[in-house]
C-alpha atoms as one frame of an Amber mdcrd trajectory, in Angstrom:
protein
 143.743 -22.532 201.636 145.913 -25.392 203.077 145.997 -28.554 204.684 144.800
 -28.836 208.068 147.052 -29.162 211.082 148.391 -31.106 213.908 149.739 -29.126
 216.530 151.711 -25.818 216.413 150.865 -22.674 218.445 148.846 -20.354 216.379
 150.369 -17.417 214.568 148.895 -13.700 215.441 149.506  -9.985 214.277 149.554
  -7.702 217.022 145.863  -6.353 218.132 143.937  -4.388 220.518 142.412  -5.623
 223.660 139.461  -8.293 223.053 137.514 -10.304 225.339 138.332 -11.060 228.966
 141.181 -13.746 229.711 138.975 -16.544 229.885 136.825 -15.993 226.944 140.377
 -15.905 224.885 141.433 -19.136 226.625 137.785 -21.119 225.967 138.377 -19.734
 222.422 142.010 -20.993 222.072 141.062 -24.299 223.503 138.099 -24.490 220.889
 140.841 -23.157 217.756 143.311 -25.953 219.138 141.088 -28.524 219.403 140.084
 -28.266 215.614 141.104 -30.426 213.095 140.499 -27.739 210.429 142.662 -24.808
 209.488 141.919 -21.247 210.986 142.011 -18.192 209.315 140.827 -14.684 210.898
 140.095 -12.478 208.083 139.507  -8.463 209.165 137.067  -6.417 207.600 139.029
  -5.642 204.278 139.378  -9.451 203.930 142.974  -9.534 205.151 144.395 -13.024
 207.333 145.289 -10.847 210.625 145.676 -14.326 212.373 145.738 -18.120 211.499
 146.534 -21.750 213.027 148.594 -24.578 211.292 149.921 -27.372 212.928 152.884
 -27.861 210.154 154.008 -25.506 207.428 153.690 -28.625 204.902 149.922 -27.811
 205.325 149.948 -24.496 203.975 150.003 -23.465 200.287 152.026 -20.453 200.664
 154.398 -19.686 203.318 152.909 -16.972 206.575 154.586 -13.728 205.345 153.745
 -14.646 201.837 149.620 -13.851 203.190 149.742 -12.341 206.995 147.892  -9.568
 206.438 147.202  -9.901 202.559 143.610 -11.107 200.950 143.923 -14.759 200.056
 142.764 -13.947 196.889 145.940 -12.332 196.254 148.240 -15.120 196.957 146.055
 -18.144 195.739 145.535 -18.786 191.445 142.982 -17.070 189.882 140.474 -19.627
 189.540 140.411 -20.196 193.282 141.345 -16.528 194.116 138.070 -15.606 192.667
 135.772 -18.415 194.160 136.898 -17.305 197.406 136.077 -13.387 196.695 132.660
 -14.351 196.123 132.370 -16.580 198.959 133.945 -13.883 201.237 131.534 -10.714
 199.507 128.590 -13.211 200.322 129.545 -13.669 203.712 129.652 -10.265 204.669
 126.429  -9.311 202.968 124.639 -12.042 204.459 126.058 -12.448 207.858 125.353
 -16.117 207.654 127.323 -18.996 206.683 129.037 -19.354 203.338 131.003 -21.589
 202.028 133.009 -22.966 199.053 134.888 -25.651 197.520 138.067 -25.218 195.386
 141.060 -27.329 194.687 144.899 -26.872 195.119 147.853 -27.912 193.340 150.040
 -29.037 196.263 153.466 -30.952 196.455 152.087 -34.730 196.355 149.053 -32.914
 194.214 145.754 -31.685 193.479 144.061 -31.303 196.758 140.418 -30.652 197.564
 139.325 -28.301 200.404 135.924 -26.995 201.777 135.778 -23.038 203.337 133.923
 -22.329 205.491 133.129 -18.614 206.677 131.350 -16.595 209.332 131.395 -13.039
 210.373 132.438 -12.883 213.378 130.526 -11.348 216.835 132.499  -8.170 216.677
 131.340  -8.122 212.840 134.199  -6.644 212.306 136.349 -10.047 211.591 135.266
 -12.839 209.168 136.146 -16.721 210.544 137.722 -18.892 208.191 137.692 -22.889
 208.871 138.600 -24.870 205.760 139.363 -28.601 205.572 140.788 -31.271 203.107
 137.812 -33.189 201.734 139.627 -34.771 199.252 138.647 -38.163 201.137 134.989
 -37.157 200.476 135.434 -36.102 197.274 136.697 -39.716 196.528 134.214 -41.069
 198.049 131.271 -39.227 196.617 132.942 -39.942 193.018 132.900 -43.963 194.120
 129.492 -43.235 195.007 128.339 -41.854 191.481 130.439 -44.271 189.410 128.523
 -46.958 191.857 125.227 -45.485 191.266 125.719 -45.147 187.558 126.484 -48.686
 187.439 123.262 -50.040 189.353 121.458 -47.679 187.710 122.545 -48.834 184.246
 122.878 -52.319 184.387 120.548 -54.614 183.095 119.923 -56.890 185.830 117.504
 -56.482 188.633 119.137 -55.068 192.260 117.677 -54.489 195.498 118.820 -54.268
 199.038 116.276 -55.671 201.476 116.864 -55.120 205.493 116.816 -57.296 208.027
 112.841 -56.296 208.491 112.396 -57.370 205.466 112.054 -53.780 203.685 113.503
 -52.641 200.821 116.082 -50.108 201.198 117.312 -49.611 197.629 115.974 -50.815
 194.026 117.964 -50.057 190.936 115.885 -48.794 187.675 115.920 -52.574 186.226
 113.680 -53.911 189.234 111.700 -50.754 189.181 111.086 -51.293 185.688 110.029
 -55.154 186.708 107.955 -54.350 189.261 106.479 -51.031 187.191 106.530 -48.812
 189.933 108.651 -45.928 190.775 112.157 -46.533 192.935 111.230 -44.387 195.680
 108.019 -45.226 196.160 109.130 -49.022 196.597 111.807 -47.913 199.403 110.680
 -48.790 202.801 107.849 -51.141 201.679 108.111 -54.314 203.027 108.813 -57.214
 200.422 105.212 -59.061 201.038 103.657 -55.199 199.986 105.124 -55.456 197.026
 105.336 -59.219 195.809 102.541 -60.408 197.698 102.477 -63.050 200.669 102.041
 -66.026 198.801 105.511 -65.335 196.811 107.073 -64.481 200.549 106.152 -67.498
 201.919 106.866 -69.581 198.789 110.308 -69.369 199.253 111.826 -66.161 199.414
 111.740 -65.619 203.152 113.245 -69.412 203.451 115.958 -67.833 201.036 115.986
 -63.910 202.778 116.249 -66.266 206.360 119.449 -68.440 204.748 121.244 -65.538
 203.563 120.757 -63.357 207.248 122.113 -66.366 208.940 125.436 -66.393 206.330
 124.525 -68.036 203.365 125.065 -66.957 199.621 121.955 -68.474 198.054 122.113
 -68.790 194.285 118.928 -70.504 192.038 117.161 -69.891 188.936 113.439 -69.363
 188.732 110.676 -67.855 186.265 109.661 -64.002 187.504 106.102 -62.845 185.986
 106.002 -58.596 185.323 102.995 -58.043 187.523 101.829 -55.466 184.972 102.008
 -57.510 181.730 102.216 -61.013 182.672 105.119 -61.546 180.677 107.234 -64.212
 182.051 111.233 -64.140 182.285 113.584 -67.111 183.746 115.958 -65.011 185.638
 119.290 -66.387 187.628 119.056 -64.980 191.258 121.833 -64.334 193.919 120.962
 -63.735 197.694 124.157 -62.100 199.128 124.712 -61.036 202.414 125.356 -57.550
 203.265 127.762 -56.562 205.903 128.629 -54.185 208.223 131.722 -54.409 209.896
 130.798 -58.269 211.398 127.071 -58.213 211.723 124.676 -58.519 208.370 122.270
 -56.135 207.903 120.607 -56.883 205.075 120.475 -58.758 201.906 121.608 -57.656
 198.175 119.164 -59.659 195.985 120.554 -59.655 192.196 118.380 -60.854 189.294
 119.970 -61.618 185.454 117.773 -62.330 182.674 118.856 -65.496 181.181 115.542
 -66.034 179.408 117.132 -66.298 176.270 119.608 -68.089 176.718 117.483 -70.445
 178.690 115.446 -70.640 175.522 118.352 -71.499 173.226 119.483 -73.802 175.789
 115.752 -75.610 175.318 115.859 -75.320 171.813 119.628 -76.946 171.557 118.064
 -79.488 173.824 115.362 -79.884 171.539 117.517 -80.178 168.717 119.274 -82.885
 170.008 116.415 -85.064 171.307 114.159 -84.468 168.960 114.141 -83.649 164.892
 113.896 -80.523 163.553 111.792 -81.705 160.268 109.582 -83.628 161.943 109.385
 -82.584 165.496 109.324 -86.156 166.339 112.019 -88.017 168.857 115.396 -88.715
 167.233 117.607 -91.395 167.667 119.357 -90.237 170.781 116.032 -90.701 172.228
 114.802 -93.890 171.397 116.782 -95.579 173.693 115.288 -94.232 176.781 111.986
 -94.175 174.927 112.267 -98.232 174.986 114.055 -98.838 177.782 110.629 -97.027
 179.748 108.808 -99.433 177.204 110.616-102.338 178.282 110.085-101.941 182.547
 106.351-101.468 181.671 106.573-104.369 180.227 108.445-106.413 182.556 106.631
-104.831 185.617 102.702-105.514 183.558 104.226-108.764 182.184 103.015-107.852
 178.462 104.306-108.006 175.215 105.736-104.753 172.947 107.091-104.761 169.900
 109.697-102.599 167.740 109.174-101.638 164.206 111.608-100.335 161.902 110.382
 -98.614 159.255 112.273 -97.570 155.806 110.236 -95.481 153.212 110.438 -97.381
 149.925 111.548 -95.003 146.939 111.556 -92.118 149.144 115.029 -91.124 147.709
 113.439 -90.780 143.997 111.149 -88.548 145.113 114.114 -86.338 146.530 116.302
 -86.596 143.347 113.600 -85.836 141.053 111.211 -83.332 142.854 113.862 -81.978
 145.285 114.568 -81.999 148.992 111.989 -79.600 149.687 109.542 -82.221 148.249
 111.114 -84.692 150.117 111.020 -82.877 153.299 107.123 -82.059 152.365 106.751
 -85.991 152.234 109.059 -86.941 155.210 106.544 -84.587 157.259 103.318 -85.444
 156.144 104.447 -89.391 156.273 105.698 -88.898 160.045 101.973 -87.210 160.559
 100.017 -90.040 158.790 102.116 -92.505 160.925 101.104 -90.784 164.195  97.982
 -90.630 163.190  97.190 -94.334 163.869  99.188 -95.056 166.501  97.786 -94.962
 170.201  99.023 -92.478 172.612 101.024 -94.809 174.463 102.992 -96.239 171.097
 105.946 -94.057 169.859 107.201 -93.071 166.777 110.594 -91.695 166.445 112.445
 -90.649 163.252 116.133 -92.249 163.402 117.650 -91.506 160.190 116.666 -89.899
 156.562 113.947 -91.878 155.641 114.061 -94.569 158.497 111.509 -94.671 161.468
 111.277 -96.483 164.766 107.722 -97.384 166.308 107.352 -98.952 169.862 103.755
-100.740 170.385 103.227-100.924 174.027 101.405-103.042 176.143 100.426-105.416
 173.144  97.871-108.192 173.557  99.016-110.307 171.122 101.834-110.714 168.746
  98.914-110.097 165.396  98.249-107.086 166.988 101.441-105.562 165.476 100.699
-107.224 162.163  97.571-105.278 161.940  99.515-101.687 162.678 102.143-102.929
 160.143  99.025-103.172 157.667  97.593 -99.804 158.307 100.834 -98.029 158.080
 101.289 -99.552 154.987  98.087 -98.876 153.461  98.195 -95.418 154.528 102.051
 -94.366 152.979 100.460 -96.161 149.967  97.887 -93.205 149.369  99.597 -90.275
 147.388 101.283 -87.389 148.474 100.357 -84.002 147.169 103.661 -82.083 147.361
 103.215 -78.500 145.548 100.994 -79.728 142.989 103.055 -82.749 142.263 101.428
 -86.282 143.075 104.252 -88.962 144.429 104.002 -92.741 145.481 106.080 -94.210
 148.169 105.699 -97.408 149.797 107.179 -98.578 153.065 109.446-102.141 154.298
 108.929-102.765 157.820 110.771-105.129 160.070 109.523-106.331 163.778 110.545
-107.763 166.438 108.746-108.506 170.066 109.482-108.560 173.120 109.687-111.035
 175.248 109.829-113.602 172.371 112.738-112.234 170.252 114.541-110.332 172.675
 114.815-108.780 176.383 117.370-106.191 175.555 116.928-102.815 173.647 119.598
-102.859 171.570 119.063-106.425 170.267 115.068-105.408 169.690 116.453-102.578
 167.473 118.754-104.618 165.617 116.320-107.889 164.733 113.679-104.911 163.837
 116.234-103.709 161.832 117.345-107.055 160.537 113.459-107.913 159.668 112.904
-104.392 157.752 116.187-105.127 155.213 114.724-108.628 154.388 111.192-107.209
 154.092 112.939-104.360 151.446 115.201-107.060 150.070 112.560-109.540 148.891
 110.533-106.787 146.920 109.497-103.847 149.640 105.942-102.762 150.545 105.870
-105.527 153.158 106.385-106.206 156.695 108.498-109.449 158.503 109.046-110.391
 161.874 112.072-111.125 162.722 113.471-114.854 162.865 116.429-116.006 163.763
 117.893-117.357 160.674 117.716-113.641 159.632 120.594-113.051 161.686 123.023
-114.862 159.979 121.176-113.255 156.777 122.410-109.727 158.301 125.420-110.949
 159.712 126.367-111.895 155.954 125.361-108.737 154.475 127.778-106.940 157.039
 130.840-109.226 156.534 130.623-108.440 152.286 130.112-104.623 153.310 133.798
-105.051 155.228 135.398-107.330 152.702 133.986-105.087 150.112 135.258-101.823
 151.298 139.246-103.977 152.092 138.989-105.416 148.381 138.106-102.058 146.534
 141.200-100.349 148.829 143.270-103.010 148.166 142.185-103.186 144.417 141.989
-107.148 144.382 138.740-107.364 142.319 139.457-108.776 138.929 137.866-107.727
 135.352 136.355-109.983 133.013 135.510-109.529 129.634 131.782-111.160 127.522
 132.228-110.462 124.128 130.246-108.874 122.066 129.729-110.911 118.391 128.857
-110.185 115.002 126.675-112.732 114.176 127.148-112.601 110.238 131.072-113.122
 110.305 131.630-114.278 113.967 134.032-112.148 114.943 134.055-110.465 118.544
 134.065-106.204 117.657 133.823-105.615 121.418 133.671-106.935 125.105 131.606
-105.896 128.268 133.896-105.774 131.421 132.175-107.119 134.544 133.333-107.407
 137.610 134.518-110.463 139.775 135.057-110.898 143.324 136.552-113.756 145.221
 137.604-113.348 149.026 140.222-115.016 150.777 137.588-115.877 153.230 134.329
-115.725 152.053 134.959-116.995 148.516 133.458-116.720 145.359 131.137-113.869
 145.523 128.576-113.668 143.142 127.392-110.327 141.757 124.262-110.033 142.037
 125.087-110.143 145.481 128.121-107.539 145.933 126.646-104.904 143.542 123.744
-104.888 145.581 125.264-104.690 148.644 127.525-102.007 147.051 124.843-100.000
 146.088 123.107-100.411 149.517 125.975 -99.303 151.229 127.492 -96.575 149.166
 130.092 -98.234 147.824 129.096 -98.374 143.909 130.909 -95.270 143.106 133.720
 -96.629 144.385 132.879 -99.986 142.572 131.982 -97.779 139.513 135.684 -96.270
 139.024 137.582 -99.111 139.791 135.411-101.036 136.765 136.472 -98.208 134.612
 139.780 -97.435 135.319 140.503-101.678 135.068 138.224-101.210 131.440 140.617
 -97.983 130.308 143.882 -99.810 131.062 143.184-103.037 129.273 141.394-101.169
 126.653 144.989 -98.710 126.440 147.091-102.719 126.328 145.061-103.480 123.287
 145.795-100.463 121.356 149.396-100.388 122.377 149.210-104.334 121.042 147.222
-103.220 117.976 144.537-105.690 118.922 141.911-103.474 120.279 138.039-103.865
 119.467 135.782-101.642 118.507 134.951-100.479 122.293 134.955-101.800 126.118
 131.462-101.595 127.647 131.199-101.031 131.206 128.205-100.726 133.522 127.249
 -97.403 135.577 125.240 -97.313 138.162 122.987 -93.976 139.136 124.746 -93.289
 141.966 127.651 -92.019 139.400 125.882 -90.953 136.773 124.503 -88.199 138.640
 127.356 -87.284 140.409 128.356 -83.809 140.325 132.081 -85.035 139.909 131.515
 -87.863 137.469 132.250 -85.876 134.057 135.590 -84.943 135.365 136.538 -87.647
 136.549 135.813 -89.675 133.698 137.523 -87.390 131.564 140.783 -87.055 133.481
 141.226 -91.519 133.332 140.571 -90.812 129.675 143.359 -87.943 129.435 145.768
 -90.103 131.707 145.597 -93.444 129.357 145.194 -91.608 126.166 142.120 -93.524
 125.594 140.114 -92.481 122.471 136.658 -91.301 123.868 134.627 -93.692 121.058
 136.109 -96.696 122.663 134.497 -97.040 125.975 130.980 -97.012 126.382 129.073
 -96.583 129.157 125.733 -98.968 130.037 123.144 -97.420 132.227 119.616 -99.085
 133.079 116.203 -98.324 131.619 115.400 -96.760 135.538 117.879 -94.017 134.875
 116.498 -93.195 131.871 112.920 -92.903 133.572 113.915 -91.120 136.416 114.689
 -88.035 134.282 116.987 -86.388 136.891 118.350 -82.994 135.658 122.323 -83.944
 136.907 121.751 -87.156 135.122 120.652 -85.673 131.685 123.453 -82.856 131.810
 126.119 -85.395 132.698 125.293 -87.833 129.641 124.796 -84.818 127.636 128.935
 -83.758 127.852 129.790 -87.175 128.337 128.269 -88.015 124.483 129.374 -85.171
 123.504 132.988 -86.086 124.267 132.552 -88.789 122.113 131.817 -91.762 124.349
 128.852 -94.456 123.634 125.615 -94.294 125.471 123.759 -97.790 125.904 120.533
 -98.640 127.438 120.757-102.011 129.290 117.945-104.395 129.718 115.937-102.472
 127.365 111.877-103.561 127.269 111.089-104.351 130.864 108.633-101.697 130.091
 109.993 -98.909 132.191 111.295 -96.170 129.885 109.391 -94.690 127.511 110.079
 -93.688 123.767 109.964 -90.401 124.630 112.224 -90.695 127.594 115.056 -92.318
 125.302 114.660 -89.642 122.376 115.696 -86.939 125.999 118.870 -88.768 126.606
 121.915 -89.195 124.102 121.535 -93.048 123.850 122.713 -94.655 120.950 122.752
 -98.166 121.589 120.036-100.271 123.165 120.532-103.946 124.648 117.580-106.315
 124.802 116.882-107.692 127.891 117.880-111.262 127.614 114.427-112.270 128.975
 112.580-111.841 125.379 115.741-113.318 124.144 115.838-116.313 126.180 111.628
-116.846 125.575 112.523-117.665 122.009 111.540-121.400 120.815 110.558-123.145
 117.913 107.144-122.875 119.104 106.955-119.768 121.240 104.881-117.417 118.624
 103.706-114.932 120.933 107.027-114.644 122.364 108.560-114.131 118.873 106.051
-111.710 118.055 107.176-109.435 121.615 111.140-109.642 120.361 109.880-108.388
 116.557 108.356-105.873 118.110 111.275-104.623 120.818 113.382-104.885 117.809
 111.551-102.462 115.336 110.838-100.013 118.349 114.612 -99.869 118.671 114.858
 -99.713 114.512 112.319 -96.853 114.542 114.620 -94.840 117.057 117.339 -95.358
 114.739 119.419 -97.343 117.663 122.064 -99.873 117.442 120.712-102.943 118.409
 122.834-105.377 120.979 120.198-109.367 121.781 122.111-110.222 125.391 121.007
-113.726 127.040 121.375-116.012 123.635 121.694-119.415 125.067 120.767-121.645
 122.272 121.371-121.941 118.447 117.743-121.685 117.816 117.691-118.127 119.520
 121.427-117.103 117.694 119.330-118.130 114.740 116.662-115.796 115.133 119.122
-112.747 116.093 121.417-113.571 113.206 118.471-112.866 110.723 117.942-109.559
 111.775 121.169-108.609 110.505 123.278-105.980 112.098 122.166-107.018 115.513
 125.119-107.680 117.864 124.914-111.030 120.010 125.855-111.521 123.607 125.349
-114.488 125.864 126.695-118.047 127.486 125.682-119.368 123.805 129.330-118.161
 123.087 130.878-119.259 125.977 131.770-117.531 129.812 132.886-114.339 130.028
 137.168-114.144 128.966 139.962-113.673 131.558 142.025-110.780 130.388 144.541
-113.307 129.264 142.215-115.113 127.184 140.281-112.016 125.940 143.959-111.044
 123.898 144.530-114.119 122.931 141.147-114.133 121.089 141.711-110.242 119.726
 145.605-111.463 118.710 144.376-114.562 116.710 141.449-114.295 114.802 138.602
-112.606 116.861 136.502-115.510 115.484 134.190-116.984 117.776 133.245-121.222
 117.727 131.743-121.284 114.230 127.929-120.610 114.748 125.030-123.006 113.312
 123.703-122.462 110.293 120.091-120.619 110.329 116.983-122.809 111.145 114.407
-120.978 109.630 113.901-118.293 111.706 110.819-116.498 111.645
């Protein structure tokens, strides 16, 4: 009913005689000596005696229950618990007891009562005790058990004798056998001897001397064979200052482990292919190169670029193109030996390392196969495509000793190889260096001049060969660098295109084309239109329309002014961005040309798909035109009544000579471009032409063209 006492002299009712003066005494000694409280109940249940060491102890005060029931001075809840207990006792004459808690001062306290009747069996002994302490305790415990019996990770506690004294349900569930039978069995009984000795006692050994051993490791289910890479802590478990045991904890990191390999994968090797990425094939060669070195042999380094590889991706789509990056990488692999390596180290560019080579021919005769073998078709979803490859090489010990240098002459070999018409292999030399050295220095200059917007425009005019006058111009661009110098174009739009500048080149051309053209109407001088020159790289560009149209908007440029000139490979390649951009590009009102038109590429019904209305001859079949050349007039005729029958304006580019102004001039209506007429006009001198009388150097009379 109370807390239990120090030391006070026991409180008693008056009472008849009892048992002789020393039995009284032992008994006293016994009641003092207790750490519980006393209570002697009589046979209606009433306290006729009791022991406190302080007052603070008890939950009521003495006369509130000397000689009343405790269940009539203690709350209802508790007052009947104790009835029971009390109705028990008597009926059983054995122990009873009960467990109830108080609201005291400093608050809710638990207590434990314990009764017996007493020998007389007339009196009932009452000890109870505060086991608030234990109650605590035992909740600890359950919270503690819940927790090891709910987490996921594998716990056991394994003695000093090398037995298991607990397993939670995660490592029962491991092992698949029951938690109690696994208590007391030794840890060789249950994971065999062979795991013991492979480690664990080493581990179970550390961790009794003092060590906290932590490691990772793969754990086989004994049942299922299923494997799982677990992180394991040995932990020493102490008592006091000895250990007594070890608490061996087990989390499953097996998928993290596995995303850890797969980032690891992911960044060594690629995820298309499977094969080893750039970040590898440095320590792929540098292996290459001390095998070399050590064996004293020869290796080489190819670089490999897949020729067209990027029309097969615009035109039958990236999952085509990843279809033919795949089955290209597996053809490859195919013929190399199993010491060579093949590594993929950009979209369409691969790296292949020939170890141990015999002789320098050797890598000649791989650059063959591979070649022969991209040649054959891909099948890619019922569509047939033909790639071709450029491959560059370079060879250790005769071009190089270090890696990086092998990868850049390799490099260096492959963009002369594509360069000087593709499907072909070069080894590297050293005048290709200042070849690449070159190409990087107009890449730089390039990129600073477009920035800086110091390219200038010129203008070829565009003549009608009946009066003479110039109705239009092409704009073209010119370069010159403060330190490189005149650079030609042939050589900067190539390079532009190569290195993704063109777009960039592309804008700046028409932006330059829009202004002048906007000058010449303000000056009321303007011809007819200002050609300029697209490449694909814009054309197809989602952004292109738009942007287009907003220079237009800015200037106030009339849309049938400019007109834009795109190559015959545009109009073969078909592409679905391509088409749609032309499409609201004509339909703004802008002029569609075909440049170079008759190298044979696009066909009839190719040009009828796209909005085209003007086509230029290709100054070749111009240029072929002599006296004497029949055959060669015969080819012109012919370009010029295919581009008749398609109801095209008609534009002869490369005249050179009066004979071939001649033959154009009879065709009547055909427009005439070419050095014939003189260089291509400064902007200056392009006005001054348009201000005066657009009339070109009178032209010579016919001579009998045919």
């Amino acid at each position: 009913m109370t807390r239990p006492p120090t030391s006070e002299e026991g409180k008693t009712m008056p009472q008849g005689q009892g048992a002789g003066a020393m039995d009284r005494a032992a008994m006293e000694a016994v009641i003092e000596a207790l750490p519980d409280l006393f209570f002697l109940l009589d046979g209606d249940g009433s306290v006729v005696r009791y022991r406190a060491g302080q007052a603070s102890y008890l939950y009521t005060a003495p006369e509130t229950f000397l000689g009343v029931r405790p269940e009539d001075v203690l709350p209802d809840r508790v007052a009947t618990t104790f009835k029971t207990t009390i109705e028990r006792c008597k009926a059983s004459g054995k122990l009873e007891s009960c467990e109830y808690q108080l609201q005291m001062a400093e608050g809710p306290v638990w207590f434990e009562a314990r009764l017996k009747v007493a020998p007389d069996a007339q009196h009932i002994v009452c000890l109870i005790r505060d086991i608030s302490p234990h109650r605590r305790a035992l909740a600890r415990l359950e919270i503690y058990e819940s927790a090891v019996s709910s987490t996921r990770d594998q716990l056991a506690v394994i003695g000093a004798d090398y037995r298991y004294l607990m397993i939670n349900a995660a490592y029962a569930a491991f092992l698949d056998l029951p938690e109690a039978s696994v208590r007391g069995m030794r840890v060789d009984e249950v994971l065999g001897e062979e795991r013991l000795n492979g480690g664990i006692r080493k581990r179970l050994e550390q961790c009794l001397a003092g060590e906290t051993v932590c490691f990772q490791e793969w754990r086989e289910k004994p049942a299922t064979g299923e494997r799982l890479y677990v992180n394991v802590l040995y932990t020493p478990l102490r008592h006091g200052d000895a250990i007594t045991g070890v608490v061996v904890s087990g989390h499953d990191i097996t998928s993290l482990h596995e995303a850890r390999r797969k980032l690891e994968s992911l960044a060594h090797y690629d995820a298309l292919t499977g094969l080893p990425n750039r970040a590898v094939i440095d320590s792929l060669l540098d292996g290459s190169l001390k095998r070399a070195r050590r064996g004293q042999h020869r290796l080489a380094v190819m670089f490999i670029d897949l020729d067209r590889f990027k029309e097969v991706n615009d035109t039958l789509g990236h999952a085509a193109g990843d279809a033919l990056l795949v089955e290209a990488s597996r053809r490859m692999s195919a013929l190399l030996r199993d010491t060579d390596a093949l590594a993929r180290v950009g979209g369409d560019e691969f790296v292949v390392i020939l170890d141990n080579l015999a002789e320098t021919r050797s890598a000649s005769t791989v650059a063959g196969k591979l070649m022969q073998r991209l040649l054959e078709p891909f099948d890619l979803d019922g569509h047939q495509a033909t790639i071709s490859c450029s491959i560059g090489i370079s060879i250790y010990p005769d071009d190089a000793s270090d890696r990086s240098q092998l990868l850049r002459f390799a490099d260096t070999a492959m963009y002369r190889a594509k360069t000087q018409g593709r499907n072909d292999w070069r080894f590297y030399t050293p005048d290709m260096t200042a070849s690449a050295t070159r190409h990087l220095n107009v890449v730089e200059a390039l990129r600073r001049a477009l920035t800086l917007g110091v390219l200038t425009q010129v203008y070829h005019p565009l003549i009608d060969l009946g009066s003479g006058a110039c109705v239009a111009f092409e704009a073209l661009a010119r370069w010159h660098d403060p330190d490189l110098g005149d650079i030609a174009p042939s050589e900067f739009i190539g390079i532009a295109e190569q290195s993704g500048l063109v777009r960039q080149l592309d804008l700046w051309s028409m932006r330059m084309a829009c202004e002048r053209m906007r000058d010449w109407l303000d000056d009321g001088i303007a011809p007819d239109y200002i050609s300029v020159n697209f490449s694909e790289a814009s054309l197809s560009h989602a952004g292109f329309y738009d942007e287009l149209k907003a220079i237009l908007s800015l200037l106030d440029i009339p849309a049938n002014r400019l007109q834009l000139e795109m190559t015959e490979g545009v109009v073969l390649r078909n592409d679905t961005a391509t088409i749609r951009n032309l499409q609201r590009i004509a339909a703004l009102g802008l002029r569609l040309a075909v440049d170079n038109f008759g190298t044979g590429y696009a066909a009839l019904s190719q040009l009828r798909a796209v909005p085209v209305k003007t086509l230029k001859i290709d100054g070749s079949f111009i240029q072929s035109i002599s006296p004497d050349a029949d055959n060669d007039i015969v080819i012109a005729n012919t370009i010029i009544a295919m581009g008749e029958a398609l109801h095209m304006s008609l534009v002869a580019g490369g005249i050179e000579d009066a004979h071939q102004a001649d033959f154009v001039r009879a065709r009547k209506g055909i427009l005439g471009q070419g050095f014939f007429f003189g260089q291509p006009l400064s902007s200056d001198e392009a006005s001054n032409l348009m201000r005066e009388s657009r009339k070109m150097p009178l032209l010579p009379k016919a001579a009998s063209p045919r």
